[in-house]
PyMOL Python script that loads the backbone (N, CA, C, O; Angstrom):
from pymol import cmd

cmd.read_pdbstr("""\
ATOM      1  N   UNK A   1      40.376 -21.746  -7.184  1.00  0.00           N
ATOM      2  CA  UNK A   1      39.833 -21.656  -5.855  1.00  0.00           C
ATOM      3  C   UNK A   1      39.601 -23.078  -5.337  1.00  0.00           C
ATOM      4  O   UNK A   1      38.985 -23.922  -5.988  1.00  0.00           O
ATOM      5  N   UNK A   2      40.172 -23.312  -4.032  1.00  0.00           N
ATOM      6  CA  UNK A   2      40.052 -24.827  -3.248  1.00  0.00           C
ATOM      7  C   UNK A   2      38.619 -24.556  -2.856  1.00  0.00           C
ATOM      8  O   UNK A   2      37.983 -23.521  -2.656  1.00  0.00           O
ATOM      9  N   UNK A   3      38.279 -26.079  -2.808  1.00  0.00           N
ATOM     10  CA  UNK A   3      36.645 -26.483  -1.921  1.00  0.00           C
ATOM     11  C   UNK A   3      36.658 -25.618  -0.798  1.00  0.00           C
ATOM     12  O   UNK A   3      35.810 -24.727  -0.744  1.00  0.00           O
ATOM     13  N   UNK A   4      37.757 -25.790   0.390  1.00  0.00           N
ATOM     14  CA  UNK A   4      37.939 -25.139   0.905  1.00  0.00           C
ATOM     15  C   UNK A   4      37.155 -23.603   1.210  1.00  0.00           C
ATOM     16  O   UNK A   4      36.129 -23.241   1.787  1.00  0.00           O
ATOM     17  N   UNK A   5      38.159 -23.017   0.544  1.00  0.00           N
ATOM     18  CA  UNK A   5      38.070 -21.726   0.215  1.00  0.00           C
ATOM     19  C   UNK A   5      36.793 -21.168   0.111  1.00  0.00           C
ATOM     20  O   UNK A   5      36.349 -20.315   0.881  1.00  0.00           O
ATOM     21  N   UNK A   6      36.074 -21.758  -1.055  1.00  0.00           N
ATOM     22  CA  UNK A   6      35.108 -21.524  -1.819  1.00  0.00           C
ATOM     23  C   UNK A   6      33.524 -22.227  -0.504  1.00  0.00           C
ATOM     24  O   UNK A   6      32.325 -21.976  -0.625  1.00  0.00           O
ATOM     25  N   UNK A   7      34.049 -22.893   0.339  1.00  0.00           N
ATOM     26  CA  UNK A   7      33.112 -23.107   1.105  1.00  0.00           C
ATOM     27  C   UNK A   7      33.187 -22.411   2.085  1.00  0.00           C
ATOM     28  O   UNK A   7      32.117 -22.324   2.686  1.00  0.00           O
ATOM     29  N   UNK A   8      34.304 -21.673   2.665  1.00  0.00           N
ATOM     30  CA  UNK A   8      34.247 -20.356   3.848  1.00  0.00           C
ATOM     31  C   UNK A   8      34.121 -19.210   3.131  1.00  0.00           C
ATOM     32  O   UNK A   8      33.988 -18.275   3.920  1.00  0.00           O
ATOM     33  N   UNK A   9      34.100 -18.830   1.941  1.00  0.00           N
ATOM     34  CA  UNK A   9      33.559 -17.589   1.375  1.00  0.00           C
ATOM     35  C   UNK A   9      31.824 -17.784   1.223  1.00  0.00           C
ATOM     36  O   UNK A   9      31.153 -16.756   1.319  1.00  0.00           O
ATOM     37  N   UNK A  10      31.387 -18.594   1.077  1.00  0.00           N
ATOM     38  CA  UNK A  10      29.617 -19.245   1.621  1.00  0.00           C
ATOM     39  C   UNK A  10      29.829 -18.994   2.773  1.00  0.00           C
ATOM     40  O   UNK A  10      29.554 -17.812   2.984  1.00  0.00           O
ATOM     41  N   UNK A  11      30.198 -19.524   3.686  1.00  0.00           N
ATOM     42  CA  UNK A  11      29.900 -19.054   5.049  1.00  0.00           C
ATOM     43  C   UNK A  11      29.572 -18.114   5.547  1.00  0.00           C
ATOM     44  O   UNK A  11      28.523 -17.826   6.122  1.00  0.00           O
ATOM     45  N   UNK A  12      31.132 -17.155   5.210  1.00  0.00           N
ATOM     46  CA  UNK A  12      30.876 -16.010   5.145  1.00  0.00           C
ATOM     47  C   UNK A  12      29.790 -14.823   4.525  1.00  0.00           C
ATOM     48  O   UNK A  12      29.809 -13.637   4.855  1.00  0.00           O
ATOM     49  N   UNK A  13      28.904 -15.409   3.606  1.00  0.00           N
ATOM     50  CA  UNK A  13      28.278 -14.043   2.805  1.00  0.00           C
ATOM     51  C   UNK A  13      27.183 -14.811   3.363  1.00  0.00           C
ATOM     52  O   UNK A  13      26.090 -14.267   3.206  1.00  0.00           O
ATOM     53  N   UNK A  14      27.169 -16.022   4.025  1.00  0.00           N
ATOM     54  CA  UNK A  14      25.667 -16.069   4.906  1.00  0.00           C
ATOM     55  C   UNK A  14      25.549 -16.034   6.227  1.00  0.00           C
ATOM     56  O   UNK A  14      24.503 -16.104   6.872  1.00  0.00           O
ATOM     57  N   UNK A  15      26.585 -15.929   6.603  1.00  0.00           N
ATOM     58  CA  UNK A  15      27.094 -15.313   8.383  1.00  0.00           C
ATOM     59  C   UNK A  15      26.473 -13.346   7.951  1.00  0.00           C
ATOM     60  O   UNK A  15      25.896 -12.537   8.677  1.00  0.00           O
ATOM     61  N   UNK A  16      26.812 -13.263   6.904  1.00  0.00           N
ATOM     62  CA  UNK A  16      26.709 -11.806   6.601  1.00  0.00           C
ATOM     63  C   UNK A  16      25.157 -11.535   5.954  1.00  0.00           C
ATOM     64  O   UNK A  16      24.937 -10.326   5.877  1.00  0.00           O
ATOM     65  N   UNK A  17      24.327 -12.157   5.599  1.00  0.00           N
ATOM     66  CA  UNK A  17      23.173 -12.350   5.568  1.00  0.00           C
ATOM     67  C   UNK A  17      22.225 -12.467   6.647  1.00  0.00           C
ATOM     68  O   UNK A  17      21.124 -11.928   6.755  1.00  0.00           O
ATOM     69  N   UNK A  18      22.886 -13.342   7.517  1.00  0.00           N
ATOM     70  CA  UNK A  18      22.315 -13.668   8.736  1.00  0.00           C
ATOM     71  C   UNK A  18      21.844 -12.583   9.699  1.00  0.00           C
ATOM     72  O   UNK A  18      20.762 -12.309  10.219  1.00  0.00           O
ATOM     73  N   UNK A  19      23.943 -11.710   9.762  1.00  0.00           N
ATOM     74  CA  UNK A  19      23.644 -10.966  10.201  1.00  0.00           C
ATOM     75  C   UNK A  19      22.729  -9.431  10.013  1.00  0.00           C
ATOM     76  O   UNK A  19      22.554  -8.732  11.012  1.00  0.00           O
ATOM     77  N   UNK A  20      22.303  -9.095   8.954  1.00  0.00           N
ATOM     78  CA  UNK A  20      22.077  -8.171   8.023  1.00  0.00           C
ATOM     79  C   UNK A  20      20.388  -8.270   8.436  1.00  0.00           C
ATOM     80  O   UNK A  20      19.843  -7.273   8.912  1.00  0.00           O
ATOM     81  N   UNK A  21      19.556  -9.637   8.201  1.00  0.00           N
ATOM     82  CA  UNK A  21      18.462 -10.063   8.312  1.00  0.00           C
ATOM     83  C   UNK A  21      17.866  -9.754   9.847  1.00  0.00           C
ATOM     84  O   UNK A  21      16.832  -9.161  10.155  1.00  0.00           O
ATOM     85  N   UNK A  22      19.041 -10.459  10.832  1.00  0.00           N
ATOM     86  CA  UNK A  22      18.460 -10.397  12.171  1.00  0.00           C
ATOM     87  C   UNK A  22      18.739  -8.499  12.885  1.00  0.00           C
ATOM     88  O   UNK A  22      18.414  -8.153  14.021  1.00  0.00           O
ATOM     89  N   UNK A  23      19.341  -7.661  11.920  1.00  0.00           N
ATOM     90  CA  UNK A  23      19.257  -6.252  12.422  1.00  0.00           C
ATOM     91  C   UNK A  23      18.117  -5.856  11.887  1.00  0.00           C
ATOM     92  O   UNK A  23      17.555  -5.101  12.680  1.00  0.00           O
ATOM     93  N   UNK A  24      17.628  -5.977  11.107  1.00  0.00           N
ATOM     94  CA  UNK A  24      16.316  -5.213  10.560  1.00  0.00           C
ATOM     95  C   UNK A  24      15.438  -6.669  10.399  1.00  0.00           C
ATOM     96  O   UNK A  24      15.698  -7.221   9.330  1.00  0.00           O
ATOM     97  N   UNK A  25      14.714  -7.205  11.019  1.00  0.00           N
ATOM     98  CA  UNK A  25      13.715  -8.122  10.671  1.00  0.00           C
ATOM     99  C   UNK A  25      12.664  -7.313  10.099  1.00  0.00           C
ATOM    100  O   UNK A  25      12.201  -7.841   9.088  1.00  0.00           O
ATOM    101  N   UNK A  26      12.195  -6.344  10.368  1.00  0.00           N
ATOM    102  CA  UNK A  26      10.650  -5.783   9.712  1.00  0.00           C
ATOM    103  C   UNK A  26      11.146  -4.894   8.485  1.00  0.00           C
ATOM    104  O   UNK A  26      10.266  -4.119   8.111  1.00  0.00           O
ATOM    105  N   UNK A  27      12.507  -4.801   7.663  1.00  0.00           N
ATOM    106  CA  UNK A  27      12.323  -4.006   6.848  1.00  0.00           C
ATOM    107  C   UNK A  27      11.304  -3.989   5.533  1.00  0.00           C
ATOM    108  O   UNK A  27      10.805  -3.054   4.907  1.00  0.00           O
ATOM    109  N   UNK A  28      11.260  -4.701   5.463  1.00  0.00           N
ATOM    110  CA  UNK A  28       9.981  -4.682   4.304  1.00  0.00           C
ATOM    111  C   UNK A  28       7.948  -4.513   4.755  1.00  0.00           C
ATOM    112  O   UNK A  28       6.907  -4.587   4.101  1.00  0.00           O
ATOM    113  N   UNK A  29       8.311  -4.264   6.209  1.00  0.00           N
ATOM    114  CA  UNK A  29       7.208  -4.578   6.452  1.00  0.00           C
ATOM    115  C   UNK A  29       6.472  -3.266   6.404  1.00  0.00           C
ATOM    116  O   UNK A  29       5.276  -3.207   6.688  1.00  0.00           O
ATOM    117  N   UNK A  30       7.199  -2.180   6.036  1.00  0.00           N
ATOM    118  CA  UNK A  30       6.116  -0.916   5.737  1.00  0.00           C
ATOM    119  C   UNK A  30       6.083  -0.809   4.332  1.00  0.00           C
ATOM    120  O   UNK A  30       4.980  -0.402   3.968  1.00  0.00           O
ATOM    121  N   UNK A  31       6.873  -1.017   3.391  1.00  0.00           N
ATOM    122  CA  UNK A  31       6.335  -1.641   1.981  1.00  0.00           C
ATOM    123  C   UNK A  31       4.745  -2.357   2.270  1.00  0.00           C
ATOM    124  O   UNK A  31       3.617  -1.886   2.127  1.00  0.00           O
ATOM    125  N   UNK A  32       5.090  -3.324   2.607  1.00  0.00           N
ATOM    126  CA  UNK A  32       3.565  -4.584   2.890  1.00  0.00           C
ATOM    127  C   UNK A  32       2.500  -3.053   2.916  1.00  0.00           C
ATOM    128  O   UNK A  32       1.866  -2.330   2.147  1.00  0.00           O
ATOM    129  N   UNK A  33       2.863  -3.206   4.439  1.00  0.00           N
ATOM    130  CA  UNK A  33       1.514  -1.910   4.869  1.00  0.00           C
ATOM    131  C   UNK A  33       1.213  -0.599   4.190  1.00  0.00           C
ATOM    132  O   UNK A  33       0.213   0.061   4.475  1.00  0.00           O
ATOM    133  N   UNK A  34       2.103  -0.236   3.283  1.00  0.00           N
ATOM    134  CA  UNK A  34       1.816   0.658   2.139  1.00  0.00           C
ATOM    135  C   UNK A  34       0.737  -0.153   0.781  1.00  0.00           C
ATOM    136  O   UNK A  34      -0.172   0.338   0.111  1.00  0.00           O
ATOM    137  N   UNK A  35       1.136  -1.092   0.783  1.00  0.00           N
ATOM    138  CA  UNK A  35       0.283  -1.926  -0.289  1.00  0.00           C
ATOM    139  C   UNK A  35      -0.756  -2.278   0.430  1.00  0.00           C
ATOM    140  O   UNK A  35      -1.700  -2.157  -0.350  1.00  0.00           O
ATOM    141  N   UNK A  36      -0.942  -2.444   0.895  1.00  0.00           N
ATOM    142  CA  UNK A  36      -2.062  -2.845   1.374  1.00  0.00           C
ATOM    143  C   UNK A  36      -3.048  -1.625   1.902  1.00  0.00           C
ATOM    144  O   UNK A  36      -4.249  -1.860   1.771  1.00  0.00           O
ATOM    145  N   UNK A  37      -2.699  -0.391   2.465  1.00  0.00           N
ATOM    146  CA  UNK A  37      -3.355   0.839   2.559  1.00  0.00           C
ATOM    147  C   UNK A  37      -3.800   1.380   1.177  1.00  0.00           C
ATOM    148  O   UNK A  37      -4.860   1.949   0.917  1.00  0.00           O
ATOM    149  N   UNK A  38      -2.572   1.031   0.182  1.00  0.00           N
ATOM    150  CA  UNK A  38      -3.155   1.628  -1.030  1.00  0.00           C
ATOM    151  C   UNK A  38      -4.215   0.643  -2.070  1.00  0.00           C
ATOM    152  O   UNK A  38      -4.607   0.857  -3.217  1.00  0.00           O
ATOM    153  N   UNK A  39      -4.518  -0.707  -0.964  1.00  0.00           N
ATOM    154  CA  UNK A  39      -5.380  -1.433  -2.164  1.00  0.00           C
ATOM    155  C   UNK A  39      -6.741  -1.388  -1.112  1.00  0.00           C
ATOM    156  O   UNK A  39      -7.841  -1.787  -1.493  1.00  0.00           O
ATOM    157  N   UNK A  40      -6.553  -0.960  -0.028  1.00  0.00           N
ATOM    158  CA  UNK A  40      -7.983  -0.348   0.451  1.00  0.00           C
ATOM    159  C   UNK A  40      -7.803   0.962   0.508  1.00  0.00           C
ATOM    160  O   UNK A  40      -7.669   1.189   1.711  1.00  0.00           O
ATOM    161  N   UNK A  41      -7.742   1.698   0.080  1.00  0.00           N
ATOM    162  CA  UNK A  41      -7.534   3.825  -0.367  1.00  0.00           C
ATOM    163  C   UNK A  41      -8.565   3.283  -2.069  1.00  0.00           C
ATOM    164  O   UNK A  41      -9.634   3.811  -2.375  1.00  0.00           O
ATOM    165  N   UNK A  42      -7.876   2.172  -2.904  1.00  0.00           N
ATOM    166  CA  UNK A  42      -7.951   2.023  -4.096  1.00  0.00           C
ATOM    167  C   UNK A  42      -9.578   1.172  -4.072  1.00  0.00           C
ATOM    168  O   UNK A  42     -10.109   1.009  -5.171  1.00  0.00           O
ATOM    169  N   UNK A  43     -10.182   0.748  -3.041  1.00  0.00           N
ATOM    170  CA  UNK A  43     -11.390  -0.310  -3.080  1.00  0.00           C
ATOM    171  C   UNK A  43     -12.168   0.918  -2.802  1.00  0.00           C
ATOM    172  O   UNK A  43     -12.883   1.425  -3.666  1.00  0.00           O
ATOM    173  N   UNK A  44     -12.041   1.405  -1.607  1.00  0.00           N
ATOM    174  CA  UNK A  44     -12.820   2.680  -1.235  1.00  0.00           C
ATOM    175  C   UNK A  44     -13.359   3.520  -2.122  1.00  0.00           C
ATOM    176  O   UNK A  44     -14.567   3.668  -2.313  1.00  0.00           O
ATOM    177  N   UNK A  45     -12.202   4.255  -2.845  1.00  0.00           N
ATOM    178  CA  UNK A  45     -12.604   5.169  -4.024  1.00  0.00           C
ATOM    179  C   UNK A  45     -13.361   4.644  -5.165  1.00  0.00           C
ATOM    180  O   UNK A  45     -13.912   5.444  -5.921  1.00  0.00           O
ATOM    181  N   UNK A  46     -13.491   2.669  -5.481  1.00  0.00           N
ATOM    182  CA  UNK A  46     -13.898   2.680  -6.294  1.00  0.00           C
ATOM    183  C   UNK A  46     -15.750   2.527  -5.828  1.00  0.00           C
ATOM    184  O   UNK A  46     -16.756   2.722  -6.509  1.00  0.00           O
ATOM    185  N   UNK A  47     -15.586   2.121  -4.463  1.00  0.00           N
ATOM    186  CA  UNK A  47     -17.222   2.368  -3.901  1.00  0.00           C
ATOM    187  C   UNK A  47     -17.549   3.460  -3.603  1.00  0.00           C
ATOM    188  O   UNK A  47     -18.480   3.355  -2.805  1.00  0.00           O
ATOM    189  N   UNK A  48     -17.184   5.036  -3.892  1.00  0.00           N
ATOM    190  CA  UNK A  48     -17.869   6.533  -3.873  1.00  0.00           C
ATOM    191  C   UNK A  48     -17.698   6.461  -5.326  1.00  0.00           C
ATOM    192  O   UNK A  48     -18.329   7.430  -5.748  1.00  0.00           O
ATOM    193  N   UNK A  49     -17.182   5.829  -6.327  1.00  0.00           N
ATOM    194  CA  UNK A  49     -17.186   6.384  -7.512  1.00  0.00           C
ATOM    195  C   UNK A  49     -18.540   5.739  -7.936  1.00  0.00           C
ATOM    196  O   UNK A  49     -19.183   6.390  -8.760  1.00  0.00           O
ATOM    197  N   UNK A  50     -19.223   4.239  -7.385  1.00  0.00           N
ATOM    198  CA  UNK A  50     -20.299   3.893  -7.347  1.00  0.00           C
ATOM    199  C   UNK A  50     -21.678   4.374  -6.745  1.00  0.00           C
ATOM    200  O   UNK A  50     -22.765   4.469  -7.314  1.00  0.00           O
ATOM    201  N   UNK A  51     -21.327   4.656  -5.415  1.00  0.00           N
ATOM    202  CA  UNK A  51     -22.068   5.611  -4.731  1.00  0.00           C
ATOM    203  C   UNK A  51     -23.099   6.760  -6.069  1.00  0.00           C
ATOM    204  O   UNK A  51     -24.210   6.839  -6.595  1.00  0.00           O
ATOM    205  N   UNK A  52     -21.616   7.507  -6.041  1.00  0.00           N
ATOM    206  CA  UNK A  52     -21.936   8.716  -6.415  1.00  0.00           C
ATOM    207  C   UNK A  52     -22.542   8.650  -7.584  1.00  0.00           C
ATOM    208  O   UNK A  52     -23.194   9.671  -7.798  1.00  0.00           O
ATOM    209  N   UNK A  53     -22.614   7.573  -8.745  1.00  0.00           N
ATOM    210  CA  UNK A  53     -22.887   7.595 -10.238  1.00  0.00           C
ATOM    211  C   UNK A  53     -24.567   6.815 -10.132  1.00  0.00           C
ATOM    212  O   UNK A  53     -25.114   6.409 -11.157  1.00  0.00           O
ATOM    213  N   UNK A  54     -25.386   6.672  -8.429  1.00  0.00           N
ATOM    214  CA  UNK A  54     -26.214   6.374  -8.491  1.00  0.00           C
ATOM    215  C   UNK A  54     -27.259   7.405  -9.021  1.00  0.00           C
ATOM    216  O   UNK A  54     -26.623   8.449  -9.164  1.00  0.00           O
ATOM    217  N   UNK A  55     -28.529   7.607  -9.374  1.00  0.00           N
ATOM    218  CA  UNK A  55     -29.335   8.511  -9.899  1.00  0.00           C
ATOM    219  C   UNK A  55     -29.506   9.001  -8.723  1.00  0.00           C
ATOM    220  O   UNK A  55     -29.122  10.165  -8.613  1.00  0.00           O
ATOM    221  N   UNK A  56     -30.124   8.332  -7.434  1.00  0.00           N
ATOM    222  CA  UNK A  56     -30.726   8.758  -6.245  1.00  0.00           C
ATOM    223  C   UNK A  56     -29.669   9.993  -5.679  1.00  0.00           C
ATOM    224  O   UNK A  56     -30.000  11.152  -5.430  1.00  0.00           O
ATOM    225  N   UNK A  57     -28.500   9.480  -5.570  1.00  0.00           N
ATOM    226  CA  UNK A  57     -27.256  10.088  -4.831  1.00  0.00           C
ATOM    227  C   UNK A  57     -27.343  11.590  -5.886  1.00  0.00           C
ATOM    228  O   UNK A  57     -27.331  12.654  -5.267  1.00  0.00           O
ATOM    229  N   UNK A  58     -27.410  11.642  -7.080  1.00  0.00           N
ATOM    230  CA  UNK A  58     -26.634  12.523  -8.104  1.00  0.00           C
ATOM    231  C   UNK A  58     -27.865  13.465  -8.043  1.00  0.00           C
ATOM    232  O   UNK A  58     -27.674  14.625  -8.410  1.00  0.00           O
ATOM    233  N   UNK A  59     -29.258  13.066  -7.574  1.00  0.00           N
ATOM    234  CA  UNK A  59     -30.221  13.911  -7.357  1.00  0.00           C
ATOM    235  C   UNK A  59     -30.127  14.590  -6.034  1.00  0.00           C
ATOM    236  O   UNK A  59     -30.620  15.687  -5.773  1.00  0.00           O
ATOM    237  N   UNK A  60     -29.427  13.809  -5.203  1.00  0.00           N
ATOM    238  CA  UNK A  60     -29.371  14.060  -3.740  1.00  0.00           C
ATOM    239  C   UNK A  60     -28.323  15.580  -3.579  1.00  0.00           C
ATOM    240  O   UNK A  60     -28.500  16.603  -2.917  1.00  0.00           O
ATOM    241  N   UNK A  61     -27.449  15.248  -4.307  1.00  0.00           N
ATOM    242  CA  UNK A  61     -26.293  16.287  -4.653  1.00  0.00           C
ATOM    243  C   UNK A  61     -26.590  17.613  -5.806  1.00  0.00           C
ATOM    244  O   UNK A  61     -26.007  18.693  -5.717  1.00  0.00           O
ATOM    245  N   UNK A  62     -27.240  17.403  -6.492  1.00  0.00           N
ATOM    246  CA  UNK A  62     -27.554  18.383  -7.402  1.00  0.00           C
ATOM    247  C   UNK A  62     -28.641  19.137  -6.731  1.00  0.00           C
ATOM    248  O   UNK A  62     -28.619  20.354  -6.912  1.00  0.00           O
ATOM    249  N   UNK A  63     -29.615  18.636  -5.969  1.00  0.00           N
ATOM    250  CA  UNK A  63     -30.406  19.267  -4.778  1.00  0.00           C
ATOM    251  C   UNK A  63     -29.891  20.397  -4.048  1.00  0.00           C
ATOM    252  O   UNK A  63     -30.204  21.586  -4.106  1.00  0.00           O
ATOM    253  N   UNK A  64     -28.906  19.696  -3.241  1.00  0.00           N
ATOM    254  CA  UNK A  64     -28.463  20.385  -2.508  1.00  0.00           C
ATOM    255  C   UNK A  64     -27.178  21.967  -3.350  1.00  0.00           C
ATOM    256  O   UNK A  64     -27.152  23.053  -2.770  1.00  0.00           O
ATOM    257  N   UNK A  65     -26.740  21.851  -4.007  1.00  0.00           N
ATOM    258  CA  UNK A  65     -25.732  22.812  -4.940  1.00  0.00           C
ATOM    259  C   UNK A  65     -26.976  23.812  -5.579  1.00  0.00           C
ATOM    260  O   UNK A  65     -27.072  25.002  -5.280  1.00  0.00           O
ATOM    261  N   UNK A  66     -27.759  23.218  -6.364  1.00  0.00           N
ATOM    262  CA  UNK A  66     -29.037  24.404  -6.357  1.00  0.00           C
ATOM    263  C   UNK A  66     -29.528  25.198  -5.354  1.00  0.00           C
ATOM    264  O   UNK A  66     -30.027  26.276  -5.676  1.00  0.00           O
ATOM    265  N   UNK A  67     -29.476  24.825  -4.008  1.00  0.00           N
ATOM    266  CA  UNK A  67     -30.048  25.240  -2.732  1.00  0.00           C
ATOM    267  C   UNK A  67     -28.909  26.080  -2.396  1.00  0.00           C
ATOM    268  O   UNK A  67     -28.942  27.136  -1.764  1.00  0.00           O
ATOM    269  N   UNK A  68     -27.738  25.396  -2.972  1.00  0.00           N
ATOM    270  CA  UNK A  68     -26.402  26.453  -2.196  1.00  0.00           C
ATOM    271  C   UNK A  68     -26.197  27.686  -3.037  1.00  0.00           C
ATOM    272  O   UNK A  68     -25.777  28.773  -2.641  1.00  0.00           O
ATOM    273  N   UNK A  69     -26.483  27.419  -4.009  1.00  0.00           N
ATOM    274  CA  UNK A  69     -26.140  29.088  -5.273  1.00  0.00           C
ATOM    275  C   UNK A  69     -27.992  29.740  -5.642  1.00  0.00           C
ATOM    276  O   UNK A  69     -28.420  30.362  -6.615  1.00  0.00           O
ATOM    277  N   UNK A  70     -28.525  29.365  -4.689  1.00  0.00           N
ATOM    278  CA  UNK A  70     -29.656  30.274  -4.612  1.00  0.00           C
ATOM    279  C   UNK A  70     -29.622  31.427  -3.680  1.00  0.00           C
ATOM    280  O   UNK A  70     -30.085  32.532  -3.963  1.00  0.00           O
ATOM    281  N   UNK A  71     -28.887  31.030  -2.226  1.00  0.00           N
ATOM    282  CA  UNK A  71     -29.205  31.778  -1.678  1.00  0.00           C
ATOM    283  C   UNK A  71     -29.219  32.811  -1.506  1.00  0.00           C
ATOM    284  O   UNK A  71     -30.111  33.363  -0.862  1.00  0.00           O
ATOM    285  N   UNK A  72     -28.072  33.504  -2.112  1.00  0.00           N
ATOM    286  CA  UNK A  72     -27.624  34.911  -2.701  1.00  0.00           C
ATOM    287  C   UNK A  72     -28.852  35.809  -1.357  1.00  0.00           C
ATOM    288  O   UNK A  72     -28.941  37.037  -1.326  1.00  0.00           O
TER     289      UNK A  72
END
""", "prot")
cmd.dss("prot")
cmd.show_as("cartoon", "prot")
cmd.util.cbc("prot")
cmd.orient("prot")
């Protein structure tokens, strides 16, 4: 393969990059916003898993479930 050659086949697969890039500029960008929904979905759950393992809260809740299967 000539310099040549081997330097318009570069051209080419970045003329073809170029073009590829400037049709979809945001493709990755709902990946991003999936990660990032799932690392606040993932912070959230771990502050009700705190919440909830308080004494106050677990009295607050067991209160109320006694009150609900009494009423019969």
């Amino acid at each position: 393969m000539t310099l040549h050659s081997t330097a318009r086949q570069r051209l080419c697969m970045m003329d073809a990059r170029l073009r590829m890039i400037m049709e979809n500029p945001e493709e990755g960008a709902v990946t991003a916003e999936y990660a990032v929904v799932l690392v606040a979905a993932t912070g959230f759950a771990a502050l009700l898993v705190a919440i909830l393992k308080s004494d106050a809260v677990r009295t607050l809740l067991m209160n109320i479930i006694k009150k609900a299967l009494n009423v019969g």
